[in-house]
C-alpha positions as CSV (number, residue, x, y, z in Angstrom):
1,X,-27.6,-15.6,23.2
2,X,-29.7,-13.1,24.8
3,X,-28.7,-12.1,28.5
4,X,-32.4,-11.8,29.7
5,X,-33.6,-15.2,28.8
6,X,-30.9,-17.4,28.0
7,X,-32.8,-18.1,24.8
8,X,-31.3,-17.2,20.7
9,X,-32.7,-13.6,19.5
10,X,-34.3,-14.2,16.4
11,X,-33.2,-12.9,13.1
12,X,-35.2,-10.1,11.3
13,X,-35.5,-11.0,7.5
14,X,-33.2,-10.4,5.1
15,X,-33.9,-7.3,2.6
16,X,-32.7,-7.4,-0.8
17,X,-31.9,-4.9,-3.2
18,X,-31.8,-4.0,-6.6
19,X,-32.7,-1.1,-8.9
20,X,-35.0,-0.7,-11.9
21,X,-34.8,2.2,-14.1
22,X,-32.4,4.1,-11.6
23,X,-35.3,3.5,-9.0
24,X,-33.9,1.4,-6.1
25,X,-35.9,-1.7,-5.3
26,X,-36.3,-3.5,-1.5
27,X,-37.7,-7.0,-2.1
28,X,-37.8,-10.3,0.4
29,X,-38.7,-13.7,-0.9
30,X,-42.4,-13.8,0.3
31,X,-44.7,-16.1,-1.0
32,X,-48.4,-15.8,-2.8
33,X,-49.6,-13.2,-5.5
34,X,-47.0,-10.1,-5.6
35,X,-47.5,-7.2,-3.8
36,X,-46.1,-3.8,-4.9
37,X,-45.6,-0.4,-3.2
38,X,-44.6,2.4,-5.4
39,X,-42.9,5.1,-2.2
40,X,-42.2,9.0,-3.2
41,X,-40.7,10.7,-0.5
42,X,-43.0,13.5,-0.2
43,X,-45.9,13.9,2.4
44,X,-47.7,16.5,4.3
45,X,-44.6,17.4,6.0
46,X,-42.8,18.9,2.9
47,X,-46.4,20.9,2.0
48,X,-46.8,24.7,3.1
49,X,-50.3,25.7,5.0
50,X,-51.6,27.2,1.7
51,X,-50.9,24.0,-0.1
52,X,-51.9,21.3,2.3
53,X,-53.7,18.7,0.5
54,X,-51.5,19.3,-2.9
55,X,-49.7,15.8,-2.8
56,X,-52.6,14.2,-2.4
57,X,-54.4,15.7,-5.6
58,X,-51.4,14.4,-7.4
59,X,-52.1,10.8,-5.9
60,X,-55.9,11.3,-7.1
61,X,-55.0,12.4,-10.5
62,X,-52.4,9.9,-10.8
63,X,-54.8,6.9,-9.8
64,X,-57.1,8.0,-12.1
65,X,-54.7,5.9,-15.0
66,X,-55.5,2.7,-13.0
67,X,-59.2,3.0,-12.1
68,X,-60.3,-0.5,-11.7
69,X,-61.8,-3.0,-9.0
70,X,-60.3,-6.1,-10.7
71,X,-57.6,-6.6,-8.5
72,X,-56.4,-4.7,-5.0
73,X,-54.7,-1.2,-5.3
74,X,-54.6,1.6,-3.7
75,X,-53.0,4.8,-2.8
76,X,-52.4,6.8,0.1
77,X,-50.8,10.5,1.4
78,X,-48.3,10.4,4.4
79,X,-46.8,12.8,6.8
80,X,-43.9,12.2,4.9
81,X,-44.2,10.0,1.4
82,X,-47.0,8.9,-0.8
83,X,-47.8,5.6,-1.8
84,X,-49.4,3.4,-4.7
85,X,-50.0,0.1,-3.5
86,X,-50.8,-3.3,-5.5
87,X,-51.2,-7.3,-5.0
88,X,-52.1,-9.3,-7.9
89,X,-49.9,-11.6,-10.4
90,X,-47.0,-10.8,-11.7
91,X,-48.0,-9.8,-14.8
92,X,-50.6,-7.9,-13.2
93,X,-48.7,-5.8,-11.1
94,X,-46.1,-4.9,-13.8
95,X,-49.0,-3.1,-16.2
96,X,-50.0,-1.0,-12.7
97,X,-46.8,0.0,-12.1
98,X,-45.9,1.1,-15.7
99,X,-49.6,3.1,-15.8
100,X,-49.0,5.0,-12.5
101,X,-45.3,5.7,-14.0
102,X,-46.2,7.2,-17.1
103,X,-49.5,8.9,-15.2
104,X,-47.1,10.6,-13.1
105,X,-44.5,11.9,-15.9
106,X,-47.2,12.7,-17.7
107,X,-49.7,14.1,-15.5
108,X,-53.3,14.4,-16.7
109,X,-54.9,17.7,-14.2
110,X,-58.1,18.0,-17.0
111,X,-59.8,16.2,-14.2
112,X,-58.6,18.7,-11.2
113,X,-62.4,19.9,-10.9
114,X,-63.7,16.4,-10.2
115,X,-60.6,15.3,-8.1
116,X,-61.4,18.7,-5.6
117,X,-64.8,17.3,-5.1
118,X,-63.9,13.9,-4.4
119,X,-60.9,15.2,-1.7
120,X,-63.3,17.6,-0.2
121,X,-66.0,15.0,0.6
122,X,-62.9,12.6,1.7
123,X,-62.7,15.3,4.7
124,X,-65.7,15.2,5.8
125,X,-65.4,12.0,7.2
126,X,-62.9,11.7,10.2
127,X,-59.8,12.6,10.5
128,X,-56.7,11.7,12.5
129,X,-57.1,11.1,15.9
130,X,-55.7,14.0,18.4
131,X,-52.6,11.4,19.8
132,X,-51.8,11.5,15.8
133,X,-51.9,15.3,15.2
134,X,-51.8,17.2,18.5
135,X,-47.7,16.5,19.7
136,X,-46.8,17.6,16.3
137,X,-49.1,20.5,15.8
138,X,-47.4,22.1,19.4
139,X,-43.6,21.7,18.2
140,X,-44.2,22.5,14.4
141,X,-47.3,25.0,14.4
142,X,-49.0,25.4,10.9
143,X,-45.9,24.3,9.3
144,X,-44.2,20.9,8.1
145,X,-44.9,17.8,10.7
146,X,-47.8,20.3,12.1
147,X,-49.6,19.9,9.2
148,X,-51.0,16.3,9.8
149,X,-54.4,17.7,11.4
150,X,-55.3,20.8,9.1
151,X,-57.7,21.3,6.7
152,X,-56.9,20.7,3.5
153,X,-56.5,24.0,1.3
154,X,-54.8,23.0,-1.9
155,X,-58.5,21.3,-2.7
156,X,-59.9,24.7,-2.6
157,X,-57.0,27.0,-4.2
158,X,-54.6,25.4,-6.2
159,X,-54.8,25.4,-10.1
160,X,-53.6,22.6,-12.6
161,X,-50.8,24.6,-13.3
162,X,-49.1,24.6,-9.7
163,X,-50.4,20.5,-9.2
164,X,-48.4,19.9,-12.5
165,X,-45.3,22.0,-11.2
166,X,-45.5,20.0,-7.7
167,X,-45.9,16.0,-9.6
168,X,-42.9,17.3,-11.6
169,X,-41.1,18.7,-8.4
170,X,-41.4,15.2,-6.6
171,X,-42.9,12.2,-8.0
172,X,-39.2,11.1,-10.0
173,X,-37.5,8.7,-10.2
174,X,-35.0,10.3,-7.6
175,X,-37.3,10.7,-5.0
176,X,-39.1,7.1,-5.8
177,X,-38.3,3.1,-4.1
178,X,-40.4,0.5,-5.0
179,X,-40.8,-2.6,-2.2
180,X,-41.9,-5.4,-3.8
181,X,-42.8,-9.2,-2.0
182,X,-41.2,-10.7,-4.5
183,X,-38.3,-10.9,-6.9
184,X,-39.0,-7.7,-9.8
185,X,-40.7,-9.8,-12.2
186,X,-39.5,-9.9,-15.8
187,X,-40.2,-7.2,-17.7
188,X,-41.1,-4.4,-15.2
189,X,-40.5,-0.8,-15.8
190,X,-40.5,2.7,-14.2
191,X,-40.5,5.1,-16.9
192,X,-40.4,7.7,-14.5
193,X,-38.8,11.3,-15.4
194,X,-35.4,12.6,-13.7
195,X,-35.0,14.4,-10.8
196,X,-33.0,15.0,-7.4
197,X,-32.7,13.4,-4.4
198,X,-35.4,14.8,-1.9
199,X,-35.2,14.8,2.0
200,X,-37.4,15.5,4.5
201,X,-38.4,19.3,5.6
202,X,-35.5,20.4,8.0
203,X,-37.5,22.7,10.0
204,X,-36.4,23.1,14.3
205,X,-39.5,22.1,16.2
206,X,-40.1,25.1,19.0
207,X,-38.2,25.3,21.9
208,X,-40.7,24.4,24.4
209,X,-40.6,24.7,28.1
210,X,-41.4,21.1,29.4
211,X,-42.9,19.5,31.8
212,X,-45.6,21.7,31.3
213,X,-49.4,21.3,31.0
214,X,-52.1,23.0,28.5
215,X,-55.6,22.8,28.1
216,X,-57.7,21.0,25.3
217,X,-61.8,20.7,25.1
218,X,-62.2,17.3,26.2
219,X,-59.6,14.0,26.6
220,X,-56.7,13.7,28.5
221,X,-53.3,13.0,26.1
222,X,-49.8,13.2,27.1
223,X,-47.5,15.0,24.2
224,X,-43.7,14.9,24.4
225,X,-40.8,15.5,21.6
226,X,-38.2,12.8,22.9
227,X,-34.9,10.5,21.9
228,X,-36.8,7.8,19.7
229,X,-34.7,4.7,20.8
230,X,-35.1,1.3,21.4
231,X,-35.2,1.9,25.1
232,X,-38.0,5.3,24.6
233,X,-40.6,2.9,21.9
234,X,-40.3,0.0,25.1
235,X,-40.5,3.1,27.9
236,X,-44.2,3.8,26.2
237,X,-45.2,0.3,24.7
238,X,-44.9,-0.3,29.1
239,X,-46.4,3.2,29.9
240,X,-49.6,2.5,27.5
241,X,-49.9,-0.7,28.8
242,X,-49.7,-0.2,32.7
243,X,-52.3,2.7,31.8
244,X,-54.7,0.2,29.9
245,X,-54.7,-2.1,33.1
246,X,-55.1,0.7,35.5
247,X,-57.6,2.6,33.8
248,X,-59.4,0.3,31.8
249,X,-59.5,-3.1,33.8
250,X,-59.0,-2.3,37.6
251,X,-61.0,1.2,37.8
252,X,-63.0,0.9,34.3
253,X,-62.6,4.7,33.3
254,X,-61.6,4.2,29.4
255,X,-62.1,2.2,26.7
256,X,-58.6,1.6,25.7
257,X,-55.4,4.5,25.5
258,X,-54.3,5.2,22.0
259,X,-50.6,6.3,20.9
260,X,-48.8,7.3,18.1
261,X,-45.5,8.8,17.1
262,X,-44.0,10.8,14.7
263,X,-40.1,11.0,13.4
264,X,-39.0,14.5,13.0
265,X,-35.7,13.3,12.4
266,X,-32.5,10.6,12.2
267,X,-33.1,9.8,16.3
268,X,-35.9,11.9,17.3
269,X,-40.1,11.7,17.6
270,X,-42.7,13.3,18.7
271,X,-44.9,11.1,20.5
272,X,-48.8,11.3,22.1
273,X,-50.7,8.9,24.1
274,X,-54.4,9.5,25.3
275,X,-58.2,8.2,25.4
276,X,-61.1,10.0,25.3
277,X,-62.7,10.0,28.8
278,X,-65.6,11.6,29.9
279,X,-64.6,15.3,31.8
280,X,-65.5,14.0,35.3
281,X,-62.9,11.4,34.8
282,X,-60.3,13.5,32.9
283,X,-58.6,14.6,36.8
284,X,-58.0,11.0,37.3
285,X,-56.8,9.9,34.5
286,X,-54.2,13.0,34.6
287,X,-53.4,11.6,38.4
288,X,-53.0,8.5,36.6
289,X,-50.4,9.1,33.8
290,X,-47.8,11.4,36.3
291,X,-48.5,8.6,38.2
292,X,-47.2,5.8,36.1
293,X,-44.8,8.0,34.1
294,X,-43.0,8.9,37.9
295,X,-43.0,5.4,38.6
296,X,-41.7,3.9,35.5
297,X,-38.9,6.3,36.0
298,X,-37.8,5.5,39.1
299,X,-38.0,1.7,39.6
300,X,-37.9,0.4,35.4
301,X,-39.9,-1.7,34.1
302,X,-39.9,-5.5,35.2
303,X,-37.9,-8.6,34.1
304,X,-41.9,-9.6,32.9
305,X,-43.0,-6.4,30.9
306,X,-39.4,-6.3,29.2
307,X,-40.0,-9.8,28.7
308,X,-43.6,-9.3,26.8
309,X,-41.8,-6.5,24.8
310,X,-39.4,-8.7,23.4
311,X,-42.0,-11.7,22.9
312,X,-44.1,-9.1,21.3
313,X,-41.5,-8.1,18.6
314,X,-40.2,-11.4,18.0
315,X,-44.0,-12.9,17.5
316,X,-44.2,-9.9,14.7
317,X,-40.8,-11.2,13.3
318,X,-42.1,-14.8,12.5
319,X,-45.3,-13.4,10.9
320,X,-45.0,-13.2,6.7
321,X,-45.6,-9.8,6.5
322,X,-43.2,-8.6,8.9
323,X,-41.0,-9.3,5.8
324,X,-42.4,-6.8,3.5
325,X,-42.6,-4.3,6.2
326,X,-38.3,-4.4,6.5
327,X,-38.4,-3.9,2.8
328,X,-40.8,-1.0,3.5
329,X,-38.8,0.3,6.1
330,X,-35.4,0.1,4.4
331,X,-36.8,2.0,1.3
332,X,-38.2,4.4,3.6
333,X,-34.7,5.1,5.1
334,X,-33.0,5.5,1.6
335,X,-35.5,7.9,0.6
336,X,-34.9,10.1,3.7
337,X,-31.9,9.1,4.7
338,X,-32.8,8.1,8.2
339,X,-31.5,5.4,9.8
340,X,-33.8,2.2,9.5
341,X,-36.4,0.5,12.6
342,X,-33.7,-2.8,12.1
343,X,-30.9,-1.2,14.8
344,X,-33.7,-0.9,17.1
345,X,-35.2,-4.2,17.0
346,X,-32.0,-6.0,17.4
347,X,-31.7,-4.2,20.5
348,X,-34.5,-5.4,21.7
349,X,-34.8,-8.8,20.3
350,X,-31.2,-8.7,21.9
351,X,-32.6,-7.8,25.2
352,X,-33.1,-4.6,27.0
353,X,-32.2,-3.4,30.7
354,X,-34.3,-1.9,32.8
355,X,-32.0,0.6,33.6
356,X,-31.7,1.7,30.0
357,X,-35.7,1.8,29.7
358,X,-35.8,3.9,33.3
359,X,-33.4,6.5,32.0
360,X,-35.6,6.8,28.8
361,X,-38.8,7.2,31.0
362,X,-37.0,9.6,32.9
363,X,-37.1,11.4,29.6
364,X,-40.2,11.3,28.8
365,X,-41.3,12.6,32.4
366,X,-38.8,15.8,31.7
367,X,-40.4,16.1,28.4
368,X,-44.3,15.5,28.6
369,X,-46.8,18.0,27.9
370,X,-49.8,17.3,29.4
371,X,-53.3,18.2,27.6
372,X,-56.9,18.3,29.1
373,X,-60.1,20.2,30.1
374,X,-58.3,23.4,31.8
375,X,-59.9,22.9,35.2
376,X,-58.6,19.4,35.3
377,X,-54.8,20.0,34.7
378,X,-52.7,19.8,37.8
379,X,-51.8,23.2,38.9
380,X,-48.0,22.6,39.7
381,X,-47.3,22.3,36.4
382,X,-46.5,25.8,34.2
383,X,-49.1,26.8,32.0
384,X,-47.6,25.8,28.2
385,X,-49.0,28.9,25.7
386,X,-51.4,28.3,22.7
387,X,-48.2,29.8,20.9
388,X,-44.2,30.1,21.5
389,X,-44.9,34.2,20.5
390,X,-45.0,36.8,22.7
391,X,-48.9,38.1,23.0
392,X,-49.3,40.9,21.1
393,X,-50.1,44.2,23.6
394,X,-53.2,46.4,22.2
395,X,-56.4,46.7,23.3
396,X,-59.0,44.4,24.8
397,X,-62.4,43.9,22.4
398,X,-65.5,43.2,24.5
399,X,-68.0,40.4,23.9
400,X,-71.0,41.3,22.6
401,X,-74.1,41.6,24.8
402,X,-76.6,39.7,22.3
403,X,-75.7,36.9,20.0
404,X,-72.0,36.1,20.9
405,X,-70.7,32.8,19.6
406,X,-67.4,33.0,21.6
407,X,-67.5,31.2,24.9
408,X,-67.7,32.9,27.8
409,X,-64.2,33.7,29.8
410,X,-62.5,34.4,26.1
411,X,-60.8,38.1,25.9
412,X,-59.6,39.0,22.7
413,X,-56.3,41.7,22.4
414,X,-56.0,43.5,19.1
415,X,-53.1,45.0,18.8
416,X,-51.2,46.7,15.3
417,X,-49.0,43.6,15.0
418,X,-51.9,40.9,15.3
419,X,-54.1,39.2,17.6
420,X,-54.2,37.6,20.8
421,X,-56.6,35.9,22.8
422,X,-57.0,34.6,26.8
423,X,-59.3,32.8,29.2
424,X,-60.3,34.7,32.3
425,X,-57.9,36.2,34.2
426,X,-54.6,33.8,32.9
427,X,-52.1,36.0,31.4
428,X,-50.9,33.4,29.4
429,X,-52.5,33.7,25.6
430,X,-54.4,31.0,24.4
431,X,-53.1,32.0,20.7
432,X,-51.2,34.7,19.4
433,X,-51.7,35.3,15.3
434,X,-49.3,38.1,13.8
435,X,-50.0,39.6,10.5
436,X,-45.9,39.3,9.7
437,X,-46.7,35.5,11.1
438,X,-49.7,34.6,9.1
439,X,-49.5,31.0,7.4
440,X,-53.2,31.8,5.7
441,X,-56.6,33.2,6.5
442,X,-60.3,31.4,5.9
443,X,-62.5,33.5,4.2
444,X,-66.7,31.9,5.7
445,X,-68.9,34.0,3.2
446,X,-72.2,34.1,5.3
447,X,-75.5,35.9,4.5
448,X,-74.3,39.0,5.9
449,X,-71.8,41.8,4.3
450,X,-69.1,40.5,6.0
451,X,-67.6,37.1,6.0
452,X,-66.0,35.3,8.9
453,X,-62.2,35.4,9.2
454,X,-60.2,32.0,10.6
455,X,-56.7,33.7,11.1
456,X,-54.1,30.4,11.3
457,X,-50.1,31.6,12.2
458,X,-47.1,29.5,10.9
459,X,-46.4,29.5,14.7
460,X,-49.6,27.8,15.3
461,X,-51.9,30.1,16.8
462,X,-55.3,29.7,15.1
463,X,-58.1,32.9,15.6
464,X,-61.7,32.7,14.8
465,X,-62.8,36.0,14.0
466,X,-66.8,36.4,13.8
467,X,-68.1,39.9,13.0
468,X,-71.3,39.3,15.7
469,X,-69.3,37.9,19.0
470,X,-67.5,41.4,19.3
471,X,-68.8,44.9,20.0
472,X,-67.5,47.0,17.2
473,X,-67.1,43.8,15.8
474,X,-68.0,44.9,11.7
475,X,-65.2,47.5,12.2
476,X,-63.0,44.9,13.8
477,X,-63.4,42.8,10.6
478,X,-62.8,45.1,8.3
479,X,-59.8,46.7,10.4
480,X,-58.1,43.0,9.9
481,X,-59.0,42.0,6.5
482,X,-57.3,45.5,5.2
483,X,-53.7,44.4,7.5
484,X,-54.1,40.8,5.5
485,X,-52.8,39.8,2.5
486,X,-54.9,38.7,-0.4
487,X,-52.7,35.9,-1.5
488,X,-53.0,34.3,1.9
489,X,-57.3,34.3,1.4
490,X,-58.7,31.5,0.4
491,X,-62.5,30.4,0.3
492,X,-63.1,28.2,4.0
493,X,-63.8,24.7,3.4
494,X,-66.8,23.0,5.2
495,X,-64.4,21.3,7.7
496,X,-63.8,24.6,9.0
497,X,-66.9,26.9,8.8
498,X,-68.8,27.8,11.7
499,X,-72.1,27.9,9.9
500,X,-73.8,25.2,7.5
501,X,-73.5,27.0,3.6
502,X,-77.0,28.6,2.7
């Protein structure tokens, strides 16, 4: 019986497993045509800056086995494993599934050339929103869970030979679960080709000094790298929602708040909620969120919101898919060896306390990072740098008289160990990019002799580097591009130019 309403907690569905071919299989007795999902435990997270977008060639390539509109599939890139999706009969499903197998022991890169063009133009629509990318990108930098917003560069650089080395590296049959709706019909295979276990990147996020605030161009989003418990998901499904009535329906300054989480771990996330609000709101919306964070803290939620959290789970629970999600989940856990969501959810179909969900919002308070236009951030809070280096000392460039792109207020440092750059008179750096810190460099070939350098650092300070904005700025170029590395060049993509191609 549940202690908060008297009433029986609901079961979650029962997972089954088996294994095919040495691949383990999640299924649940589901009915209607079969649905398939084909998991390798490999995403943006386990990519390096330079090869961003590699997994994701492999998925093209691989697809390429299967291309047909007969029946639904699909396939899709993670943060941290890739996915070929299927619904259709039996039969149906057990020929896609063999084809994507073989594709991917076998991989066919002749096509590499088209598949670039067709993952560049995929870019140039939108990306992930900033609740998505922007808590990860501050505790990981240009590396592993950071690497959710980038531009893609393995489009641009990477040959067939490396793609071929990276499908052979991580789409086997020891880094593979398949999650099916259904019993495994008769007759499926996996012919997929040996290989080890795989886990996720085990990379420390920075040590960041929190609460803390830092400024973004427009928005308001709250950023914090937390416990991820049952208590902490209710803490923010009650946070995003008291926000939504105060901000939305009683002073009708947003649209709606978004949020999103990321595991970076067995019991740990890195969370972000946020909306888009125009800048002469963006001071009360920042009231708004200390405001609700300070007070979910001290008094808990009430008996109705942890009420509407449990409702809200257990409504998903009786829904037919929520089946095939636990079989998703529980192959997701053996592939990184995390625990699965099912703990969590009997602790709240169980009943929470609002103590428990206090403590947790406590947390989050101690925790948040809080992101917006800089001359709407409250100025009690320390000033979080664009980077957890040191600035690098050297001298101060000045901003050219005529024809400076850089906005105005930005001072750029350059130093013999890299570059630095502030706003006004703060002496904390917007970014800090070392040369011994470099992740990789955009090359923007422009009309002139001298091509535009974006400078990104594994520690996640990004630098913009245009020839014009600087005085002495030609010499400045060519200063840095002798202190860089070739191997870290690669040609900008159009996501990340300053200027339209000519």
């Amino acid at each position: 019986m549940s202690e908060l309403s008297g009433t029986v907690a609901p079961s979650l569905p029962e997972v089954h497993r088996t294994e095919v071919d040495g691949v383990p299989v999640f299924w649940n007795t589901g009915t209607g045509r079969l649905s398939a999902s084909l998991i390798f435990g490999v995403g943006l997270a386990h990519e390096t800056f330079l090869e961003t977008g590699i997994t994701h060639l492999v998925e093209h390539l691989a697809m390429r086995t299967v291309r047909t509109a007969h029946y639904e599939n699909n396939a899709s890139t993670e943060v941290l494993h890739t996915s070929f999706d299927v619904t259709s009969s039996p039969e149906t499903v057990t020929e896609h599934l063999h084809r994507i197998c073989a594709g991917l022991s076998h991989l066919n890169t002749a096509p590499l050339e088209v598949e670039r063009g067709v993952l560049m133009a995929e870019q140039r629509g939108d990306g992930p929103g900033v609740v998505s990318w922007l808590p990860s990108s501050l505790w990981f930098g240009n590396r592993a869970f950071g690497l959710a917003g980038n531009v893609q560069v393995a489009p641009i650089r990477a040959d067939a030979q490396r793609v071929g080395e990276w499908c052979a590296e991580w789409f086997h049959r020891g880094n593979a679960a398949l999650v099916l709706s259904g019993p495994p019909p008769a007759g499926l295979r996996l012919p997929l080709a040996d290989g080890p276990r795989r886990r996720p990147p085990a990379i420390r996020p920075f040590e960041l000094a929190a609460p803390a605030r830092t400024a973004i161009p427009n928005g308001v989003v709250g950023c914090a790298l937390v416990s991820w418990t049952a208590p902490m998901a209710c803490a923010a499904g009650v946070l995003v929602a008291r926000l939504t009535d105060r901000l939305r329906h009683l002073e009708g300054l947003v649209y709606d708040i978004g949020f999103d989480h990321q595991l970076i771990g067995p019991r740990r996330a890195v969370l972000g909620f946020g909306t888009d609000v125009g800048d002469k709101y963006a001071a009360r919306v920042v009231a708004a969120i200390r405001a609700e964070v300070a007070e979910l803290g001290r008094t808990g939620p009430t008996p109705e919101e942890i009420a509407a959290d449990r409702a809200g789970l257990a409504e998903q629970v009786a829904e037919p898919g929520f089946a095939h999600y636990r079989a998703f989940d529980a192959a997701m856990s053996e592939l990184t060896g995390w625990p699965s969501a099912a703990e969590h959810q009997d602790l709240v179909l169980r009943g929470l306390t609002a103590r428990e969900v206090a403590k947790a919002a406590r947390e989050l308070a101690a925790r948040l990072v809080l992101c917006a236009p800089e001359r709407h951030l409250p100025a009690d809070l320390p000033e979080l740098p664009g980077s957890p280096l040191p600035a690098v000392p050297g001298r101060e460039a000045r901003r050219a008289l005529v024809g400076s792109t850089a906005p105005r207020g930005l001072r750029l440092v350059v130093g013999d160990e890299g570059l630095s750059t502030f706003y006004g008179d703060s002496p904390v750096p917007v970014s800090v990019v070392r040369y011994d810190d470099l992740a990789g460099v955009g090359v923007e070939q422009t009309d002139g002799q001298l091509p535009i350098l974006h400078l990104f650092g594994s520690h996640g300070g990004s630098i913009t580097l245009r020839p014009g904005d600087w005085r002495g700025g030609r010499a400045l170029v060519r200063q840095v591009r002798a202190r860089v590395d070739p191997a870290l060049c690669f040609d900008a993509p159009d996501p990340m130019r300053l200027f339209e191609q000519s």
